[in-house]
N, C-alpha and C positions, 0 to 999 in steps of 0.2 A: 687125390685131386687138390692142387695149389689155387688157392682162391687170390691171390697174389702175383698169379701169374702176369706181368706186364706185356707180354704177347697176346691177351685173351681178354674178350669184353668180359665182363663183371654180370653182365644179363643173360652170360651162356654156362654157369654154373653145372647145369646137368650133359654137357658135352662131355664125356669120360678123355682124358686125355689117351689114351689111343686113338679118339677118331678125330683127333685137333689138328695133326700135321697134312691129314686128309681135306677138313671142311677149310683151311685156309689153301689149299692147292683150289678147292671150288672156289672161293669167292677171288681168287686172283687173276683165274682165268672167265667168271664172269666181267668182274670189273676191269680188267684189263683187253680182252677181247670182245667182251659180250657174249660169248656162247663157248659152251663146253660139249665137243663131241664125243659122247660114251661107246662110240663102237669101233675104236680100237684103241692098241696098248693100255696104258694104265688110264684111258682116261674112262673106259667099263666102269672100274671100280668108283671112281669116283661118280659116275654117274648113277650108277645102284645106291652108293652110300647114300648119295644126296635126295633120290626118289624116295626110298626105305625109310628113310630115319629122320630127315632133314631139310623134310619140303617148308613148314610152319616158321622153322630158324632160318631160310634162306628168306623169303617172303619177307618176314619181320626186320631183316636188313634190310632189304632191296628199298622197302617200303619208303621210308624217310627220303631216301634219292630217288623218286618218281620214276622205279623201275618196277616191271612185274616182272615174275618169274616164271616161266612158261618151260612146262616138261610136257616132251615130244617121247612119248613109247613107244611110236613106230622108228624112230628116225635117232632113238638115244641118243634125244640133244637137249641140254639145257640152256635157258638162256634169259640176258635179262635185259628186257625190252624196254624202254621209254613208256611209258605210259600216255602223255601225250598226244591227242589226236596228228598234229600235223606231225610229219614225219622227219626225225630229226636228222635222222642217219646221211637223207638228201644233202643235209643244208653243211653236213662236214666233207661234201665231195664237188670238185671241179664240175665245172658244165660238161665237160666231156666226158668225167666218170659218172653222173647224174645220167645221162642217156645213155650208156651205156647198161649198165644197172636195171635201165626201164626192158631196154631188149631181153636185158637177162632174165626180169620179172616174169616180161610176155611170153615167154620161151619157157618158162617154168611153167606154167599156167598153162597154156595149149599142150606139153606134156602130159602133163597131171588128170588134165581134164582128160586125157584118153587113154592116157598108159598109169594109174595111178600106184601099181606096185613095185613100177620099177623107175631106177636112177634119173636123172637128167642129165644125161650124157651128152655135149656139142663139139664140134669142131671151129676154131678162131674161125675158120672159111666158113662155115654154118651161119656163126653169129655176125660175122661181114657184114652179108648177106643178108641176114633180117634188119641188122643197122640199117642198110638203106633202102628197104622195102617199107622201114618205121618211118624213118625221116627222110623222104624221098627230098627237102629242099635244100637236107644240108648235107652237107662234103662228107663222108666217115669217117674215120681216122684210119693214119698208117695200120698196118698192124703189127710192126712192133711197139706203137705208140700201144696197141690193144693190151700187148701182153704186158706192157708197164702197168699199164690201169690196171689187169687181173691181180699184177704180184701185191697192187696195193687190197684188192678186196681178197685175197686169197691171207693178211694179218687180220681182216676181220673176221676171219674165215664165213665169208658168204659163197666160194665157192674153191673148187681145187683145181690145180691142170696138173697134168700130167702130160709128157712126151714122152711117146714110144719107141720113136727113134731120135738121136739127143741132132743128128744130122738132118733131121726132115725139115722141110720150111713150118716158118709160124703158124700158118693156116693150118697146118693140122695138126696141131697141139689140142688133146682132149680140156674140155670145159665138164666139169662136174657139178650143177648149179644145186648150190645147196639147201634143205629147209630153213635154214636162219634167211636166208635171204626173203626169203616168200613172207618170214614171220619179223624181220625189221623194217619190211617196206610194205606192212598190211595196205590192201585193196577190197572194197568190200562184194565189188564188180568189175567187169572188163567195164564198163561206163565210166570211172571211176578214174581208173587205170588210165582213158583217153581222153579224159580232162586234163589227167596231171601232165599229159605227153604233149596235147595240146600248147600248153605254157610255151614250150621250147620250141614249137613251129615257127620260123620265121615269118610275120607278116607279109602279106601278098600288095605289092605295090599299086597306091592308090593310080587309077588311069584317069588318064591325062585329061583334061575337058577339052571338047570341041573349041 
């Protein structure tokens, strides 16, 4: 082991350099995406490595950048979250991917709360649909305008779509709503949830005086 090594902090001395081209593939895909999915391809292994061996040396980074790092054993996700109560994730997305997000929250949550072993599976037509059962005052969007907003949260990876036929309309593109999403946009209650949703209601026009 190079104590010299200029690719390597100096406070990670017992990192044996076989598992270095590893822990830099984790912190690149924390700090660069925020969450590392372990349940498939190579990102398993890194997600084992990082549980195993590497919980205290991820943390102790994270730490100085007001990140926690949160390991999901059901769901083999890493990920490293703001520590910050208000939610920062909101404040780096458009008005329209900001409600969007919120359906996708609510939708995760009414799942969970009754089917909590399995996936979160929707269709664009699905989440339409609760769009404007959410915000019944405002317009929803196209939906290919939807599927732009997904491809932008499917880099954060807070969620996946798939299309099972590459021909079919937008609406029924599958939505895969993921645990990082639930886990970057914490709610401690549905109360909670309909404050924050609250905010984007359009005010109801004051009536006119006699």
């Amino acid at each position: 082991m190079s104590d010299t090594d200029p690719y390597w902090p100096r406070f990670w001395p017992d990192v044996p350099d076989s598992d270095r081209a590893q822990v830099r593939e984790i912190l690149a895909e924390l700090l660069g995406r925020g969450t590392l999915l372990g349940n498939e391809g190579s990102g398993r292994d890194l997600f084992l490595l990082a549980r195993d061996h590497y919980q205290e040396h991820l943390k102790d980074y994270l730490a100085p950048l007001g990140l926690e790092l949160i390991v999901d054993d059901d769901f083999y996700l890493l990920q490293a979250r703001p520590r910050p109560e208000a939610c920062l994730l909101l404040a780096q997305f458009t008005k329209d991917e900001t409600l969007l997000l919120l359906v996708l929250w609510r939708a995760w949550d009414d799942h969970r709360t009754s089917r909590a072993e399995q996936s979160v599976i929707i269709t664009v037509d699905d989440l339409w649909q609760r769009f404007k059962s959410t915000f019944e005052n405002i317009e929803p969007p196209e939906k290919t305008h939807v599927e732009n907003m997904l491809a932008r949260m499917k880099r954060h990876r807070l969620v996946r779509t798939q299309r099972p036929d590459p021909n079919a309309p937008v609406g029924e593109m599958l939505i895969e709503i993921l645990p990082s999403l639930a886990r970057t946009i914490p709610f401690d209650s549905i109360e909670s949830w309909n404050a924050r949703a609250a905010l984007y209601q359009p005010q109801p026009a004051a009536e006119a005086s006699a």
